[in-house]
N, C-alpha and C positions, 0 to 999 in steps of 0.2 A: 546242638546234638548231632552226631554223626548219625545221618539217615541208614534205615535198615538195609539196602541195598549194597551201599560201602562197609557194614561192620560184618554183612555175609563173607566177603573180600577178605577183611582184616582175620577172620577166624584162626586158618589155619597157619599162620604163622603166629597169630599169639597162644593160640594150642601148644607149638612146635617151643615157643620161647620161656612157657611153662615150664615143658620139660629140660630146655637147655639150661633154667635157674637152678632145677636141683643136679644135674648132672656135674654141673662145675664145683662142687661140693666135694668130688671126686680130686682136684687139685692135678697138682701132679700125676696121677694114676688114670686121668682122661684123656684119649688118645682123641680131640676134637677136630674131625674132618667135615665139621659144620660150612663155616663160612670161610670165605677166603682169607683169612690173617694168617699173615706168615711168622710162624712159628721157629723159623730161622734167622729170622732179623731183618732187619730193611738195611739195602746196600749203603755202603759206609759212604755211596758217592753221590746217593738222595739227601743224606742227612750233611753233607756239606755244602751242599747246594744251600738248602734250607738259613747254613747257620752267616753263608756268604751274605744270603739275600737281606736279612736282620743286621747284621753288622755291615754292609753297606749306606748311610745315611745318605738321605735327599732329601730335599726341600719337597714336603707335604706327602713321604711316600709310606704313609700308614692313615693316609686321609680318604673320603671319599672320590671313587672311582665311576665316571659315566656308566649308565645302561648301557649294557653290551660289553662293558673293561673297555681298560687303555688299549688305547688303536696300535700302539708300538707291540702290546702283544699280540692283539688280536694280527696283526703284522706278520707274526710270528709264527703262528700258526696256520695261518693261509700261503707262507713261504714253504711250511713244512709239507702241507698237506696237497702242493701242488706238486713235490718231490715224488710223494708217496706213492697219490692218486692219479697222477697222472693227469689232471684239469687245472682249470686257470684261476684257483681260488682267488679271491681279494679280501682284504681285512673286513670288507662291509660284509662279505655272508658269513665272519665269524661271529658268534654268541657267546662268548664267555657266562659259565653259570657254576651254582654252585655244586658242581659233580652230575655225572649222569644221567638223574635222579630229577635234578634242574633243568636240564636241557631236555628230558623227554617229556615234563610237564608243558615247558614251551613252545615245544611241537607239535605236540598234540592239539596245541590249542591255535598256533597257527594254521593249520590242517583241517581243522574242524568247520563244521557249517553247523546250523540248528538242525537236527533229530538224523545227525550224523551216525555213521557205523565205524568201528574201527576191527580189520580183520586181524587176528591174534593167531598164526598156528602157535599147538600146542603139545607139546610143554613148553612153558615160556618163564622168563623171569617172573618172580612171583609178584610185581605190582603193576604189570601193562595194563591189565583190565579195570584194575582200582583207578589208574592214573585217568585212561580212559573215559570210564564213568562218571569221576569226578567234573571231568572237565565235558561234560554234559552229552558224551557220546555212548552209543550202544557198543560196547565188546561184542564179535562173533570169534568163537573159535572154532578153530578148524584144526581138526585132529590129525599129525602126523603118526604115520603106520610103523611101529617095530619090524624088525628089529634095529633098522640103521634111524631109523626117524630123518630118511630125505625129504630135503624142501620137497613139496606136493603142489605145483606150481594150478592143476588141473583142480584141484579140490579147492584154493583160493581160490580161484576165478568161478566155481561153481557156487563158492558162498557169499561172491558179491549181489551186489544192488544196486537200485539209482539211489539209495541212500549211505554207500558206502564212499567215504573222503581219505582213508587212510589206508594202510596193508601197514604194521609194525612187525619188524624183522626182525630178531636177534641174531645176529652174524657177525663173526662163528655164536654157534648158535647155545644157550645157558637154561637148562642144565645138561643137554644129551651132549656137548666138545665136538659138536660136527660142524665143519665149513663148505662154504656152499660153492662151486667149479662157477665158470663163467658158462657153461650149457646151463644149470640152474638157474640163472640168476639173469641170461639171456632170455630162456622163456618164461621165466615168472615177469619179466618185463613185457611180455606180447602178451602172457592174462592179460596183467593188468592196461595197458591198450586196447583190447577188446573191449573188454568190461565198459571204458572208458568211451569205446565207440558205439556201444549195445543200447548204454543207459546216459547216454549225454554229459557227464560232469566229470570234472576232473578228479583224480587219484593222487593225495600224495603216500611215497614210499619214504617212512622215518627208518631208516640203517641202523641199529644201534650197535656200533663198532666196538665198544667196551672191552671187547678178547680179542681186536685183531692182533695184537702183537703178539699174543699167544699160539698164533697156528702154527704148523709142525711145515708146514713148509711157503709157497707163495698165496700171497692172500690176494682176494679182487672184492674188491667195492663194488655195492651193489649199484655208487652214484654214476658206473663206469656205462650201465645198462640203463639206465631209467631217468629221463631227465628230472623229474619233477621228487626228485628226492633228498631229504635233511638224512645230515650225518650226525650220529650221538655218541660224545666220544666222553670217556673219563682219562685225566691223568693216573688218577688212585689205583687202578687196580696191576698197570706195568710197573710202576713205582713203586708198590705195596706201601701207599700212605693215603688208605680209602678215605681216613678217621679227615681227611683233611680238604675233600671236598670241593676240589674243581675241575672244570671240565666244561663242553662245549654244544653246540647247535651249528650246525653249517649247513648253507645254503648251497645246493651245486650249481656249478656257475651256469649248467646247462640249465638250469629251472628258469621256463617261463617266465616265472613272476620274482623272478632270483631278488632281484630290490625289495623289493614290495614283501615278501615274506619274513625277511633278515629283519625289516624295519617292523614288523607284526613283532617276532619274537622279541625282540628288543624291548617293543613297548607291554609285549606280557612280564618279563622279569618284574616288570613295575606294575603291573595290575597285581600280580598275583603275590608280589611281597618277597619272590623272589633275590629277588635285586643281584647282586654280583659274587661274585668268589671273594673272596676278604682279600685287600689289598696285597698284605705277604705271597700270600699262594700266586694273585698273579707274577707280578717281580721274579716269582722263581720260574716264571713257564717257560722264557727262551731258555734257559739255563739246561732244565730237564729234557725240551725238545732237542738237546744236543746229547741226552746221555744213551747211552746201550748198551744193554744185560747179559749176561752170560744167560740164555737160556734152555741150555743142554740138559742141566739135572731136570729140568719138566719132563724132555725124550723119556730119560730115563726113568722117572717114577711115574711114568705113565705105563711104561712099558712092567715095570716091575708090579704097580698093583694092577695091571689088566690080566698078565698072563698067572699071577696067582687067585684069584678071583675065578679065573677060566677054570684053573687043575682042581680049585677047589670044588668046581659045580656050578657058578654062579653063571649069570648069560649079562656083561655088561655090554653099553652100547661101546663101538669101537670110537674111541675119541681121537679126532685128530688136530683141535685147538681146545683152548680156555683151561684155567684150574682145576677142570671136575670130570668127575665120571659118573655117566648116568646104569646105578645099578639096578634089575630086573629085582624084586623080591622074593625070593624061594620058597617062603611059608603062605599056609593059609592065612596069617593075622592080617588083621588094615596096616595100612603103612604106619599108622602112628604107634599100634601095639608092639610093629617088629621093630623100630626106632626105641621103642622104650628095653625091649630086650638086647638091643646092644649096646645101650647107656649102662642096665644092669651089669653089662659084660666089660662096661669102661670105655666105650665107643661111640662117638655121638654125630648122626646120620642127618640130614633133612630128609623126609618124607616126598614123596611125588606131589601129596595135594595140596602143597607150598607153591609147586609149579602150574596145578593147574590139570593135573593129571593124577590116576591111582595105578599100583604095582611096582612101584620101582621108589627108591633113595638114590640122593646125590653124595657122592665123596668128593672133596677139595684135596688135594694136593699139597697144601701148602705146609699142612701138619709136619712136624720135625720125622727126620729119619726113623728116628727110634719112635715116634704116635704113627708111622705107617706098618712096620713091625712088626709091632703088639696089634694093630689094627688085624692085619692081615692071618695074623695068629687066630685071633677070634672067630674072624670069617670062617677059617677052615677047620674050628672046632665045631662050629654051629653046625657043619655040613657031616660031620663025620658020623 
């Protein structure tokens, strides 16, 4: 039985996916700026990757794959990521896992000690603190301030402890599309070395890079500041092929215990049932680490539903990476009563208490030109 503690967690998104059962009922006439699915297609140069990868035959290559994945990817990816990030990856601090999702379970659990803490600002993706709990740590969050919701690097470090083994990042950051400068990411690295020299024990910093390739201009890794820090990367969400589920754990070369943690996470995919991304999915990773996007029309429907949003009245946070926009809610209802009147209207929002916070819905981006439109239409009926 799922203990009471995790189904408190689980609540507001199965509230939220209540509502999105009947909403789709709507068909056609539902403008859904729910989740990231792109509603315009997935690039015609993912799906040939995909059909290369399948029609390539080899000797055993839809058979089982070592903990960790094939070393010629994981390869692959530490060649990429030293391009990126500027450090000396090696295949051993990659983790091949099954999306995100997997790789943040595994790090957590590398991370962790008995009656651990893990610091969560907030709003945050909506399962770090499930993820956390599970895996037998205390969640603390720590509330980031509107209107910009900047990293609060002073308010971490105020809510650590000698029980605290983690700081969980999202950067750039899901749901408010903020990215964090290297002044940010500088001192939220000397918090946490304080903290570390206050109360004795060590800090790990989990990254979860997920929307780097979505900032609107250069992006800096937080592994750039902070030695002792795991990367959590998804292919799914630049590729727009979530449904398919891999992705990574890196160890930065500069961590301490950089061996010694890689081979922890390694041996968690296998505790926890995890196990690997499905054979197909890796075979396509060098393939995809060689593709690049047009990603200009994001500029621009950022720029389009922000500035209409604004004329209409509304106060979104200014986003400057990831699919989404974090919007302020204008009425007095809960987040979930004014989600339900823009389903009535044909529109369908996430709620704040998804993320972990109350007053504001997330819009995604990815909804087709014409479900931003009609979106954007409603918004400035509501207001009139």
């Amino acid at each position: 039985m799922v203990p009471t503690e995790l189904q408190a967690l689980l609540e507001p998104l199965e509230r939220f996916e209540a509502i999105r059962r009947k909403a789709v009922r709507l068909g056609g006439r539902l403008a859904d700026l729910s989740y990231a699915n792109p509603y315009e297609g997935v690039h015609e140069s993912v799906r040939a990757v995909l059909r290369e990868t399948i029609d390539n035959e080899r000797l055993l290559d839809l058979q089982y794959s070592p903990f960790g994945g094939q070393t010629l990817v994981r390869r692959a990816v530490a060649d990429s990521l030293r391009a990126t990030h500027k450090l000396e990856f090696g295949w051993g601090d990659i983790v091949l896992t099954p999306g995100a999702m997997g790789a943040l379970q595994v790090a957590l659990r590398a991370a962790g000690r008995p009656g651990g803490e893990v610091i969560v600002p907030v709003p945050c993706w909506l399962d770090y603190p499930l993820y956390a709990l599970h895996a037998g740590l205390r969640p603390v969050t720590v509330h980031l301030q509107p209107p910009r919701f900047d990293l609060d690097p002073v308010a971490i470090e105020a809510a650590m402890s000698r029980n605290t083994c983690a700081v969980l990042l999202s950067h750039p950051a899901n749901p408010t599309g903020r990215t964090y400068g290297g002044a940010e990411l500088s001192e939220l690295a000397l918090s946490i070395r304080r903290a570390e020299s206050r109360f004795g024990s060590a800090v790990t910093l989990i990254a979860d890079e997920t929307h780097r390739d979505f900032a609107a201009g250069s992006y800096a890794s937080a592994a750039g500041f902070f030695e002792r820090t795991l990367v959590v990367y998804s292919f799914g969400k630049y590729h727009f092929m979530q449904g398919q589920r891999i992705g990574y754990a890196a160890a930065s070369p500069e961590h301490p215990e950089r061996r010694q943690v890689a081979t922890e996470m390694t041996r968690w995919t296998r505790i926890t049932g995890l196990c690997t991304p499905t054979a197909v999915m890796q075979r396509a990773v060098p393939s995809l680490l060689k593709l690049r996007h047009d990603t200009e029309w994001l500029g621009r429907s950022r720029e389009q539903v922000v500035s209409a949003l604004v004329a209409a009245g509304y106060r979104p946070v200014e986003p400057d990476a990831t699919l989404f926009i974090y919007v302020e809610n204008p009425t007095e209802l809960n987040d979930f009563d004014f989600v339900e009147q823009l389903v009535a209207r044909g529109v369908l929002a996430l709620p704040a208490p998804v993320f972990h916070h109350v007053g504001y819905f997330r819009l995604s981006l990815t909804g087709s030109q014409e479900m931003l439109d009609r979106a954007l239409e409603v918004f400035s009926d509501l207001q009139a």
